[in-house]
N, C-alpha and C positions, 0 to 999 in steps of 0.2 A: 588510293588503293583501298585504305577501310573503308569509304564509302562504298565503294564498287561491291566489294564485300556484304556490306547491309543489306545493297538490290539484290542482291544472290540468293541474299539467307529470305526474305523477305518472301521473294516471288517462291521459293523453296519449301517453305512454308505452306502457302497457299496451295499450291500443286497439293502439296500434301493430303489435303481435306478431297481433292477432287477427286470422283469416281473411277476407278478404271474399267473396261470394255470386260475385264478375265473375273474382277471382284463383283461387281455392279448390276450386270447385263443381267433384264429379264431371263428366267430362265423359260422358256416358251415348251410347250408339251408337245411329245410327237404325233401331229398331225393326224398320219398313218394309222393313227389308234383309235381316233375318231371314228372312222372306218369301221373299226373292229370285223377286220375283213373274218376274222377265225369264226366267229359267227354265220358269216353269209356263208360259208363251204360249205354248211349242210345239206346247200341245198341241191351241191352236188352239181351246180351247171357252171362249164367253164365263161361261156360268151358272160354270163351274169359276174364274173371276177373279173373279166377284162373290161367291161365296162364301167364299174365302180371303180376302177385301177385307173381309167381313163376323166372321169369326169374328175377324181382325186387331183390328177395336173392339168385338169383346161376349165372345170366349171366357174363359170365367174362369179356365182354368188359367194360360192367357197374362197375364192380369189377374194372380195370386199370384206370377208368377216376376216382373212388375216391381216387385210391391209390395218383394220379397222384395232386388231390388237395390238401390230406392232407401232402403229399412233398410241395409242392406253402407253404402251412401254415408253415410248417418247416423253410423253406427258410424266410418267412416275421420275425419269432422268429428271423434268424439268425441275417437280414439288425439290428434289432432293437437291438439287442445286443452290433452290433459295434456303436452305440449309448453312448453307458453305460462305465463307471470306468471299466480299465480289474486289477482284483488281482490277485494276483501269488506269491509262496515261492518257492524259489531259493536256496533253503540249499547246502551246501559246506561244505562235510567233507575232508579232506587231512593231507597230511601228507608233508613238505617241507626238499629238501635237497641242500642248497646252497653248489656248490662244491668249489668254491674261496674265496677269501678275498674281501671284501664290505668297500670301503673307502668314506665317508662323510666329508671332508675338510682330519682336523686332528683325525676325529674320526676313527678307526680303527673297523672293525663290522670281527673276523674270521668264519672259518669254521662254521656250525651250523647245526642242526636239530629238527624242533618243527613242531607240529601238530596244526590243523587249524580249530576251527567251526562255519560257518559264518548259520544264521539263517534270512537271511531275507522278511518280508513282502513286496513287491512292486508293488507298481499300477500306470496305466499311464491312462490318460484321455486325451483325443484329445477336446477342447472346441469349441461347432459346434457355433461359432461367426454368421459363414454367413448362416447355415442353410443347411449346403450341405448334413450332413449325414443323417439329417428328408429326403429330398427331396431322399435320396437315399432309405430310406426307404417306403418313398409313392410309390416310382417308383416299388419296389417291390410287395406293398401290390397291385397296379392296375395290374402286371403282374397275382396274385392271382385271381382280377375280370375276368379275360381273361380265364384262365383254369377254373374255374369256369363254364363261359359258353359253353367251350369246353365238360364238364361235361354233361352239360342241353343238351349239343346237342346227347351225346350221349344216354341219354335216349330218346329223341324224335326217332332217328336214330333207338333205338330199337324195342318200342313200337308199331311207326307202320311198319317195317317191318316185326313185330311177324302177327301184326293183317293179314297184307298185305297177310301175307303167309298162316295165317290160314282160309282166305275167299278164297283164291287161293284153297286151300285141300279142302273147302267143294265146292267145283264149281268141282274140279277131280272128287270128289266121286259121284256128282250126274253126271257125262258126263261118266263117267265108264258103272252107273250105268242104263242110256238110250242107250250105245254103244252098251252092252252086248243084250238089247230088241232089236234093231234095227239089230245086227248080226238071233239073231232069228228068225226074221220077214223074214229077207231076205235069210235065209236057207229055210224058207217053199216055197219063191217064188222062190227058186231056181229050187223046187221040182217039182213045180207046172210045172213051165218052161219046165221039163226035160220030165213030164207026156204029156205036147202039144206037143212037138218034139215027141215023141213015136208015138201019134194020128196023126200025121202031119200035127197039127194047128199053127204050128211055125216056123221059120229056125234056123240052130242049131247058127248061129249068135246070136239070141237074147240069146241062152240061155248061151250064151258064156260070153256077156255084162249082164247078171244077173250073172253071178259067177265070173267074171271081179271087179265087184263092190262087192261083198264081202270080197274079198279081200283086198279090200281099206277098208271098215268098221273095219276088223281084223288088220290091219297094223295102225288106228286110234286108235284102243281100248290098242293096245303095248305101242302107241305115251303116250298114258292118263296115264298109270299104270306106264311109268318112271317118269312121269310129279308128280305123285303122290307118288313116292320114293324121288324124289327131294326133295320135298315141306315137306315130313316127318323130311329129312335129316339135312335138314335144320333150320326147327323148334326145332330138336334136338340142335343144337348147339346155336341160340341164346336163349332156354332154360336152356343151361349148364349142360345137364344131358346127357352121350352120353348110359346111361342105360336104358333110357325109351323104351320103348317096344312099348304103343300106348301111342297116341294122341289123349285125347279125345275131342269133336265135335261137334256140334251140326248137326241137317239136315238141306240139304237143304230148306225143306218147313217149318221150323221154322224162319228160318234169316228175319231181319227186313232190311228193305231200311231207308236210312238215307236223312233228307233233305236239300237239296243244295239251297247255295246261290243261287240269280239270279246277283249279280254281289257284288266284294268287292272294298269296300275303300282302297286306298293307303298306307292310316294308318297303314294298316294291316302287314306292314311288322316291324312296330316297337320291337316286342317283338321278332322277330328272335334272335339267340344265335350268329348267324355269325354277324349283324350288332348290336351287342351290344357289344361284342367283340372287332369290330373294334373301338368304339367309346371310351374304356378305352386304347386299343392300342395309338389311340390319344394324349390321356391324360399322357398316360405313356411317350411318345416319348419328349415330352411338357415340362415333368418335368425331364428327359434326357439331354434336350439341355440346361436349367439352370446350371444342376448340372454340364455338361461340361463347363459353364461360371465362376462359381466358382472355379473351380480348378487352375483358375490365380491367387485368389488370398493366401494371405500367411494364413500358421497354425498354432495354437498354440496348443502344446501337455502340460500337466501338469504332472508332475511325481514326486514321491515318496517313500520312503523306508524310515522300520520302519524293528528292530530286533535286532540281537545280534550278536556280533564278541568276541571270546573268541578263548583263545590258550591252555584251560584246560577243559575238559567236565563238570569237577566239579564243575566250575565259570561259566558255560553257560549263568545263569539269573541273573547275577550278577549285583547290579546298573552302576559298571565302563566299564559293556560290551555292555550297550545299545549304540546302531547305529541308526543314523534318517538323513534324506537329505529329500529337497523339492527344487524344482524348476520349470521353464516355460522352453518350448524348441519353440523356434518359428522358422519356416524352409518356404522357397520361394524359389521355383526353377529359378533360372535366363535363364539358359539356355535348354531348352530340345530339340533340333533339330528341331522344330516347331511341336511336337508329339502333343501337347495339343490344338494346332489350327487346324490341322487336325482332332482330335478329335468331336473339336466343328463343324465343317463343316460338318463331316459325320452325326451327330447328327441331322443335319439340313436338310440336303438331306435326311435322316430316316424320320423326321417330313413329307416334301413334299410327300414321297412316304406314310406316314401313311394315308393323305389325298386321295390323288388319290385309294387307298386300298378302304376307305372307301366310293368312291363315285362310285367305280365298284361293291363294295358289295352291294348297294342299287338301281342300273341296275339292277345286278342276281337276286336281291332276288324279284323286282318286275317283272322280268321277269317267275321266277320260279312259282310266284303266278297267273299271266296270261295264262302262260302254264296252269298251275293247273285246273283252270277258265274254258279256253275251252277245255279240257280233259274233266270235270265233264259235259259241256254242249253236247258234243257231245253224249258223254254215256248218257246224260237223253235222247236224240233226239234219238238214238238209240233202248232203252229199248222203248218208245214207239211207234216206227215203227214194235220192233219184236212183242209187245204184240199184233198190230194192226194183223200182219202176223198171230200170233200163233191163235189169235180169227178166223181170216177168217180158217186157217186149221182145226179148229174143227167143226166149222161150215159143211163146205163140208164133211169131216170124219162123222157128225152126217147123212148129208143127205147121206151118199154111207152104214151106217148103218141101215137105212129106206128103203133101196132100197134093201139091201143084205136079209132083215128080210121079202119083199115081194116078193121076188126071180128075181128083177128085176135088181141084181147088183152081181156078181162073186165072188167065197170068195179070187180070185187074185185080184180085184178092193179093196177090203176091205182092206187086205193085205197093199198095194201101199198105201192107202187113211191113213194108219195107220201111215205108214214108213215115208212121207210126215210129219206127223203131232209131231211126234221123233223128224225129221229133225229142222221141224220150233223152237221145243221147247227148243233144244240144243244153237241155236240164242238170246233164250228169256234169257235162265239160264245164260249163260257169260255176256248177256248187264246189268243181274241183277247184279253181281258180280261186272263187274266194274263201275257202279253207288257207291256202295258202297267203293272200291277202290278210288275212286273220293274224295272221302269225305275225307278218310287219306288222300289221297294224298295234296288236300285242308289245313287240320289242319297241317299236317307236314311245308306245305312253309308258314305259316303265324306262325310258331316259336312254335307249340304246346298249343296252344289254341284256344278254341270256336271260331271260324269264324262267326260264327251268329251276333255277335257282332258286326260286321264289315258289314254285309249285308248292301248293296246300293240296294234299289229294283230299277227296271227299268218302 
């Protein structure tokens, strides 16, 4: 019964060190936040919430970067375990056949044959004196930080190229949808054209150069409609569904314009995933080159075995069968071919270059954000030069309807005065798209958040 007792205390003990799931357990960020769906409501379109909502539980990239953390968490269990007492039972049943004679001085041992049940409990514990296997294990749990952000990045990565994609399809559907008016327009002036040449008000040149340019309208309207199976095709796949049939959309003349800084702060690239990243990569590298500094010096392992050695089954538990040993093993390598100083050096040249990583990641990233910057300005400067265009073309289009209604204007002037005014509005629709384009493109290089916040007015 005190033996029994020992294995109790013993395995009780060890349990002890072990992690539990309620203490232990990564704690993993909510997802949902990645998102930062509060942001995308501005933009005021429901189908654009249902589908980020959607690709949130089916995109499978988004699926690999969490598989890909909750492996990191796994990995942190494991560092922390080589932490901890390892226990293990070693049982040995056998059977022994000495074929000679066994002499002991003058003791004479012949022939023999007996059977053998060794039963033991044994655990070894390595005693982290100098702290190497924590630090092996921070170094771990910061590799986690790192995937982690590779995570974050993949939701940004998705989100707005979903949205990206999806103001791109409704920018197709309305340029489709003025191509098809504008082939129209310019079939009647074809007509028209082809009536003057019969009257011989025209050369058949001209009417050659009006069905020349239709041509090009129809070879336009082809260009839209792949543009527009693209843009399906692909929204299919970062929504994960490759069964969807449509997509549903909002119209053009519902979409809101979103408003753009006039310039950002620096600051703004702190919450990037790539430069936060780089900054526990740092840290990880940091506690690398320690843990390489330690490995000179010596270990000490603790080991022990507790059980039973018997040569009867029947006697297994018996008090004269119990087995117990304890001891320290302390081990320093004297010589390694210089393997562990090379070690430490590589370590170190790691550290420098984590550096340098990290001071090129903070270039890009404000470089990506000045791009960003005058992307978004030029598109606003843009939309309001077509708007200014698309006013003056209605303008003239109302006066050549004033004229057409007092018979002082052709219904081929009309026509043209129409076609012109498609034209201009075709200018207006894309500058409005990538105005808003802009704005992702904005929140994506400042790390997936509100940019406003960051606004520097001028």
């Amino acid at each position: 019964m005190k033996i029994l007792k020992i294995l109790i205390t013993l395995i009780l003990l060890t349990c002890s060190f072990c992690p539990t799931d309620a203490k232990n357990k990564p704690v993993a960020a909510d997802k949902i936040e990645y998102m930062n769906l509060s942001w995308w409501k501005q933009f005021g379109d429901e189908n654009l919430d249902n589908h980020l909502l959607f690709a949130y539980e089916n995109n499978k990239d988004l699926k690999i970067a969490t598989a890909s953390t909750k492996q990191a968490q796994q990995v942190v269990k494991m560092a922390f375990a080589d932490q901890l007492p390892q226990l293990s039972i070693d049982a040995h049943l056998g059977r022994e056949f000495p074929s000679a004679t066994t002499r002991f001085g003058d003791v004479i041992i012949p022939d023999y044959t007996q059977s053998r049940f060794l039963l033991p409990l044994n655990m070894t514990y390595e005693l982290d004196i100098w702290g190497e296997n924590y630090l092996k294990t921070k170094s771990v749990k910061q590799k986690l930080e790192m995937i982690k952000q590779d995570e974050r990045a993949s939701y940004i990565m998705i989100t707005t190229a979903l949205a990206s994609n999806y103001y791109n399809l409704i920018k197709a559907d309305k340029l489709i949808e003025n191509q098809k008016e504008l082939i129209k327009i310019q079939e009647e002036i074809v007509k028209l054209y082809e009536k003057m040449f019969d009257g011989g008000l025209c050369a058949i040149s001209d009417v050659l150069n009006q069905k020349q340019f239709l041509t090009v309208l129809k070879e336009e309207l082809n260009n839209l409609k792949e543009t527009q199976d693209v843009l399906e095709n692909q929204l299919k796949v970062i929504l994960g569904n490759r069964d969807l049939t449509d997509i549903k959309r909002t119209s053009y003349d519902n979409i809101k314009l979103i408003e753009l800084p006039a310039d950002i702060k620096s600051e703004a690239i702190q919450n990037r995933p790539d430069l936060i990243k780089t900054e526990f990569y740092i840290k990880r590298i940091g506690i690398d080159v320690k843990v390489a500094r330690r490995e000179f010096l010596p270990k000490f392992i603790i080991f022990g075995q507790v059980g039973f050695n018997a040569y009867q089954f029947s006697q297994m538990f018996g008090s004269h069968t119990f087995l117990a040993n304890a001891g320290i093993l302390p081990s320093l390598d004297l010589f390694t071919g210089g393997r562990k100083m090379a070690i430490l050096r590589y370590q170190k040249y790691e550290y420098e270059k984590a550096l340098q990583i990290y001071e090129k990641t903070i270039l890009t990233s404000l470089q990506e954000v000045n791009d960003a910057m005058m992307s978004a300005k030029t598109a606003r400067m843009n939309l309001h030069a077509s708007e200014e265009r698309y006013n003056i073309e209605n303008k003239k289009y109302s006066l050549i309807e004033e004229k057409f209604d007092i018979g002082s204007a052709s219904n081929l002037e009309l026509l043209q005065a129409k076609e012109a005014l498609i034209l201009s509005e075709k200018n207006n629709i894309s500058n409005k798209i990538d105005n808003i384009i802009s704005a992702i493109n904005i929140y994506k290089a400042v790390g997936g958040v509100d940019y406003m916040q960051f606004e520097e007015l001028l």
